[in-house]
MDAnalysis code that builds the backbone (N, CA, C; Angstrom):
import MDAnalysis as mda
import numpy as np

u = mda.Universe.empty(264, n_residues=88, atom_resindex=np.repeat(np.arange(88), 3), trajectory=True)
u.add_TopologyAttr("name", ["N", "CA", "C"] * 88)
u.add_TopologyAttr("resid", np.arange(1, 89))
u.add_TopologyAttr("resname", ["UNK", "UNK", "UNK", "UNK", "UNK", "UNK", "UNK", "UNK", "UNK", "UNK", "UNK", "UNK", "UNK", "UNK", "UNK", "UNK", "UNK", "UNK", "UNK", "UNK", "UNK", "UNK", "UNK", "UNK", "UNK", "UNK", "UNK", "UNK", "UNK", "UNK", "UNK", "UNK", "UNK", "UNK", "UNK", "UNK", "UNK", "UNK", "UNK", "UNK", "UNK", "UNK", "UNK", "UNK", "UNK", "UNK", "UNK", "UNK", "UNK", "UNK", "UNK", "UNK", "UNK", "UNK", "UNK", "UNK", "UNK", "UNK", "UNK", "UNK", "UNK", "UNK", "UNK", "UNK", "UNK", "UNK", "UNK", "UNK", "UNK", "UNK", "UNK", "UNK", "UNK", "UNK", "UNK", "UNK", "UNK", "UNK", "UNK", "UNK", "UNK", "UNK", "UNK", "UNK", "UNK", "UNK", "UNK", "UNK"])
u.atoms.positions = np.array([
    [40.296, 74.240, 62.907],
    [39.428, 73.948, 61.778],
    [38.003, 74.347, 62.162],
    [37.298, 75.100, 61.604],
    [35.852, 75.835, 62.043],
    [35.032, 74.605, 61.165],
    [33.847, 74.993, 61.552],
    [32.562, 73.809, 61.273],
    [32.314, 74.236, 59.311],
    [32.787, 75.339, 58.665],
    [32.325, 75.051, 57.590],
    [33.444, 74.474, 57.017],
    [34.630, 74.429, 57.073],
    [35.618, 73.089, 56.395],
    [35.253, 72.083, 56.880],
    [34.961, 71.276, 57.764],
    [34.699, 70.456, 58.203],
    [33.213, 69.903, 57.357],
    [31.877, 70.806, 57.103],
    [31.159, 70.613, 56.670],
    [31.694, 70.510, 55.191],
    [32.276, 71.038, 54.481],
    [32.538, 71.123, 53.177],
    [33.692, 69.672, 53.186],
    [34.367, 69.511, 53.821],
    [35.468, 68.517, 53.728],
    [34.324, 67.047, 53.683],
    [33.425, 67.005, 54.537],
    [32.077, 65.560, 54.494],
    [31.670, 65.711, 52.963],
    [30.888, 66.660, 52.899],
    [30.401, 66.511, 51.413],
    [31.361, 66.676, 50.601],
    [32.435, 66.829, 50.249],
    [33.522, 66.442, 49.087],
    [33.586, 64.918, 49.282],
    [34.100, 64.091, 50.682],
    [33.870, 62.548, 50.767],
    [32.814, 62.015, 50.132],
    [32.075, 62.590, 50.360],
    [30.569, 61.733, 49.599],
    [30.534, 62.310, 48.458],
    [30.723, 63.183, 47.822],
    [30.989, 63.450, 46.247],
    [31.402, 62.665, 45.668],
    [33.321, 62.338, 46.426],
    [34.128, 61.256, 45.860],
    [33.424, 60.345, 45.642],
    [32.277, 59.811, 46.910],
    [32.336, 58.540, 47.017],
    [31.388, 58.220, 45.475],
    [30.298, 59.563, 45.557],
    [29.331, 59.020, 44.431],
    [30.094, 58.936, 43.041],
    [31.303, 59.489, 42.925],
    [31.772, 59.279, 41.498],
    [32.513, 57.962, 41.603],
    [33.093, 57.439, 42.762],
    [33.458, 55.940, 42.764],
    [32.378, 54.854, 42.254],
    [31.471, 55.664, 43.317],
    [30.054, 54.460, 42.599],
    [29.520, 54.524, 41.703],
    [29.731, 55.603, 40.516],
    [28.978, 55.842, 39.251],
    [30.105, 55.144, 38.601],
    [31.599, 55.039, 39.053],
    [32.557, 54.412, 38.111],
    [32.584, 52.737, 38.190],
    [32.160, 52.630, 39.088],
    [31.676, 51.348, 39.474],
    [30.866, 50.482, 39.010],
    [29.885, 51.592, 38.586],
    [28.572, 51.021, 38.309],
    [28.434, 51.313, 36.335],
    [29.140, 52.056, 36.086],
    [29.543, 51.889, 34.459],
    [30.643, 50.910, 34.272],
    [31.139, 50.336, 34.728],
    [31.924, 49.476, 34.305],
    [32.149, 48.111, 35.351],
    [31.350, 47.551, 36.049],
    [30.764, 46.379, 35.886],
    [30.344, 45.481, 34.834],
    [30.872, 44.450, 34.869],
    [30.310, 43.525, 33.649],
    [29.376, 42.588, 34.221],
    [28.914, 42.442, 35.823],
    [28.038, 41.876, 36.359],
    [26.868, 42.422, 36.889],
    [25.943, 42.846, 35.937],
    [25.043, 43.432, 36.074],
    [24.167, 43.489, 37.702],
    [23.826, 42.355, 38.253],
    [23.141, 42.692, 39.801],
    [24.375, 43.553, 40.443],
    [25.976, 43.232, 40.332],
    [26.690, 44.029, 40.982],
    [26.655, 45.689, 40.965],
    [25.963, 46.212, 39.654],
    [26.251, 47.544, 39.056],
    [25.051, 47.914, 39.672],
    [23.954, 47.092, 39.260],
    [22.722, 47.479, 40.036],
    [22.650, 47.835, 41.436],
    [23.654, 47.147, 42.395],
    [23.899, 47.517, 43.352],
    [24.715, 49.055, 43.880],
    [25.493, 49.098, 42.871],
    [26.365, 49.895, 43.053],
    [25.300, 51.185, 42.762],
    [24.738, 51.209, 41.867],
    [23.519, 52.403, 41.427],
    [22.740, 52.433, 42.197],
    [22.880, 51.686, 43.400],
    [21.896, 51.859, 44.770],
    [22.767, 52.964, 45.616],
    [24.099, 52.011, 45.595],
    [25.063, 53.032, 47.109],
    [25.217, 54.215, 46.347],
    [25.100, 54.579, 44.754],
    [25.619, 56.023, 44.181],
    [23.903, 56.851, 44.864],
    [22.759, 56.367, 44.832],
    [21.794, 56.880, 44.849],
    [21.927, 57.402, 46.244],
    [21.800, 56.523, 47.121],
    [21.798, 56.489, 48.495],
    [23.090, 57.809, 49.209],
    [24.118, 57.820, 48.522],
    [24.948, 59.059, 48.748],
    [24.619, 60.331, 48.566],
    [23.718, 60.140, 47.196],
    [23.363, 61.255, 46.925],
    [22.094, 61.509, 47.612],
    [21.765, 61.014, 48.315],
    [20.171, 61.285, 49.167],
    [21.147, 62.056, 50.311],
    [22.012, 61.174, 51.066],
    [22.629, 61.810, 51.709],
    [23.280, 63.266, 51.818],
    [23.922, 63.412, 50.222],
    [24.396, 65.328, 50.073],
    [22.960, 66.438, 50.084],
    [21.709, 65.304, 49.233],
    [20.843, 66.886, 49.471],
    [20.426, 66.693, 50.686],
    [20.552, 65.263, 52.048],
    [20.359, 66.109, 53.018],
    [21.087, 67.408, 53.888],
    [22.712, 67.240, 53.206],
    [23.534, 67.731, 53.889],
    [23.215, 69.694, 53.089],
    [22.591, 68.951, 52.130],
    [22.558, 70.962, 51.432],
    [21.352, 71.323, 52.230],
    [20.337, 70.555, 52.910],
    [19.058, 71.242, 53.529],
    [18.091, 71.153, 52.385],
    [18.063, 69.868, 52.594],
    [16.604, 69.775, 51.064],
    [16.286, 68.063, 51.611],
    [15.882, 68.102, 52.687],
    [15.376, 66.632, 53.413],
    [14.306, 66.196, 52.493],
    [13.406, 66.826, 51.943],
    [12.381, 66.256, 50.961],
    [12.817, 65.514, 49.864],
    [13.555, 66.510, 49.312],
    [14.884, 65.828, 47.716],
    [15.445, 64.361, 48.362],
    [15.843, 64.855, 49.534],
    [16.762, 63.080, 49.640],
    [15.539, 61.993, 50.375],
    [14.505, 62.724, 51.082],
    [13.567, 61.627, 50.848],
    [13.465, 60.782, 49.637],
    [12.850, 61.761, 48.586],
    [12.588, 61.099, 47.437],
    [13.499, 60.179, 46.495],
    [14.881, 60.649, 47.085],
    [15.684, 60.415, 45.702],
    [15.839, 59.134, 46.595],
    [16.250, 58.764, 47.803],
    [16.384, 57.489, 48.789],
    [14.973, 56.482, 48.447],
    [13.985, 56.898, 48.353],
    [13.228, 56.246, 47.641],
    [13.468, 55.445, 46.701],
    [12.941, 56.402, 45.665],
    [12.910, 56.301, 44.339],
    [14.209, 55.761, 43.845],
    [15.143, 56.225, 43.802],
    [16.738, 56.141, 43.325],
    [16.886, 55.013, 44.038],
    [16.939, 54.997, 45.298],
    [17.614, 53.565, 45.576],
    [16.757, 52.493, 45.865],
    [15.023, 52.463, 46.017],
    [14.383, 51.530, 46.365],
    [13.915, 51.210, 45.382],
    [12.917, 52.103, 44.705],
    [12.543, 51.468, 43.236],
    [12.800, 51.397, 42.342],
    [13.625, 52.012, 41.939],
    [14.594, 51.990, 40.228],
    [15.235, 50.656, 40.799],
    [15.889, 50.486, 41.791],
    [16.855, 49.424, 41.970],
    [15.966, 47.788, 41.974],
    [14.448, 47.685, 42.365],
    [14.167, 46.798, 42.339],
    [13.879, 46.285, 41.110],
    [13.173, 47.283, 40.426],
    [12.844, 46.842, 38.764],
    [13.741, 46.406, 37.867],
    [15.707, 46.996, 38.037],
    [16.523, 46.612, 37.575],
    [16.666, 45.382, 37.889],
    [16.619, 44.995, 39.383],
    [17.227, 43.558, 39.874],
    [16.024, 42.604, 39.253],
    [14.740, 43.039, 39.042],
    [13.730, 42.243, 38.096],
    [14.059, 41.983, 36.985],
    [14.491, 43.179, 36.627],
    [14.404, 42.806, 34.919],
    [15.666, 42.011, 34.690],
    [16.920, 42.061, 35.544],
    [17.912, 41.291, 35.864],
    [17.743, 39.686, 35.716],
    [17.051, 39.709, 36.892],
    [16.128, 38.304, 37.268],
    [15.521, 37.865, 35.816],
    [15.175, 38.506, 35.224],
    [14.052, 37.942, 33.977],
    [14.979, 37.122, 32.446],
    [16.401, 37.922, 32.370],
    [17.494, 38.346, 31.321],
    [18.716, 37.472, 32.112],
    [19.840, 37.908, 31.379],
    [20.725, 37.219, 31.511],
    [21.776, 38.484, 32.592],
    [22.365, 37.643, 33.688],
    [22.967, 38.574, 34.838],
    [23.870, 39.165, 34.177],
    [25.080, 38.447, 33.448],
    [26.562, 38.874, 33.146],
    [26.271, 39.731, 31.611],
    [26.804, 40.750, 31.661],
    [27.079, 41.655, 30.084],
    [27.930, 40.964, 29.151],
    [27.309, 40.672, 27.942],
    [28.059, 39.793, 26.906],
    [29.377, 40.689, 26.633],
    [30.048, 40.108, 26.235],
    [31.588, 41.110, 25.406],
    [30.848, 41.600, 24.229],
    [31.567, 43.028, 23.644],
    [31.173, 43.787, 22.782],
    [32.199, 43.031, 21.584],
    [31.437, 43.682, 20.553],
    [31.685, 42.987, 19.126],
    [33.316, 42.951, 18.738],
])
């Protein structure tokens, strides 16, 4: 097995993983849980653009994506009601 299957076989894992956590995180009915989960989808994906060679992109997106979008959610969380009502 040479180093670019091997490289391509990691980033397909973390692909998977971010569509686990986007499925995760749409269909939660416990909102801090989803919020969480929209952290580990962010945080993966910081991880692939480091793996494409774009360390700046996953700076930012590790930031932004998983530090501050995620805190303002868990605020506005905090402020509202945690659990998603049932639909009509």
């Amino acid at each position: 097995m040479n180093v670019l299957s091997v490289d391509m076989a990691i980033q397909f894992g973390i692909l998977l993983g971010v569509l686990v956590a986007a499925y995760i995180t749409i269909t939660m009915r416990d909102l801090l849980s989803a919020a969480i989960a929209s952290a580990a989808m962010s945080l993966l994906l910081s991880l692939e653009f480091y793996m494409l060679h774009a360390p700046d992109v996953a700076i930012a997106e590790a930031a932004v994506g998983a530090g501050v979008v995620t805190a303002v959610v868990v605020y506005g969380i905090a402020k509202t009601e945690r659990w998603e009502r049932e639909g009509p």
